[in-house]
N, C-alpha and C positions, 0 to 999 in steps of 0.2 A: 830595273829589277832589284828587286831587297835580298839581302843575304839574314836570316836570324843567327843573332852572336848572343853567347850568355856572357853575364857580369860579374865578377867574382871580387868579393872584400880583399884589399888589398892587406888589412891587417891579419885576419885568419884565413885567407884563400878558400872561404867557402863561396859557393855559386848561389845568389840570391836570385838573382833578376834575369831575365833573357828581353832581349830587345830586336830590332830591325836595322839594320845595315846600310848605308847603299851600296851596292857595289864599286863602283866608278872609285871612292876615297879608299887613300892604301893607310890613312894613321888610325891609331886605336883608339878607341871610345873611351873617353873617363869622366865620369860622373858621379856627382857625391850625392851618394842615398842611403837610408835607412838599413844596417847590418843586426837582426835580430839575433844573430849568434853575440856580435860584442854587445849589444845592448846600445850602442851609438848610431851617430852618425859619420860615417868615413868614404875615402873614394874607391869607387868599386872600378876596374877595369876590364875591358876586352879581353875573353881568353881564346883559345884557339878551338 
């Protein structure tokens, strides 16, 4: 079973991206993509 998590820019805390989960894993997701608020590229994380 998938859980959906959204991904929020670690530099301004906006919510860009939402993703798919699996359950079973208890660490957080961090992935570096595309922040159209900064205009960069930075790592976005797991929010709750």
């Amino acid at each position: 079973m998938r859980k959906k998590v959204a991904l929020a820019c670690s530099v301004c805390q906006s919510r860009n991206y939402t993703t798919d989960k699996n359950t079973n894993s208890s660490e957080r997701i961090e992935i570096k993509k595309f922040c159209k608020t900064c205009g960069s590229h930075t790592l976005h994380r797991e929010t709750k």
